[in-house]
Every structure is written in C-alpha cells, then in structure tokens.
C-alpha angles and dihedrals in degrees: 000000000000126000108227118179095201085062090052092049094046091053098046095049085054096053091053089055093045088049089050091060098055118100100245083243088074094043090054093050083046086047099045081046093061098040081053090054100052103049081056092049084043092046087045093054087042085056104042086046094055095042110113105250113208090257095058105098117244 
C-alpha cells in the first residue's frame, strides 16, 4: 500500500464537508464519544504505569 498524500487530503476535505453537514447535536454526542474514549485510554495508562513490573522487589 502506497502512501498518497492527494488521497489524504481528499479525504480530509471531505470529511470536513461531511462534518459541516452534521446538526451540532450530533457533534456534541461524537465529541462526548471521544472524550469518552480518551479518560478510558488515560485510566488504562494510570493503570499499566502503577502496576508492579518483575524487577520491582517484593
């Protein structure tokens, strides 16, 4: 698979205009849905950084 950056672009302008389109109710449930997303991404690191490792001693 190539990387083509007219293709990124493309993509990105139409999901701006996708985007534009949307009533702001349902860009406040997709927003709520990726804040969401990343608490449980930030409990999830919390959690894998106070978790004891082998070397730690007993």
């Amino acid at each position: 698979m190539k990387f083509s950056m007219d293709e990124a672009l493309r993509i990105k302008r139409a999901s701006r205009v996708a985007m534009t389109a949307t009533p702001i109710a349902e860009k406040l449930r997709i927003l709520e849905r990726l804040r969401e997303r990343d608490r449980a991404i930030r409990r999830a690191v919390i959690a894998l950084e106070q978790r004891p490792t082998r070397d730690a001693p007993a």
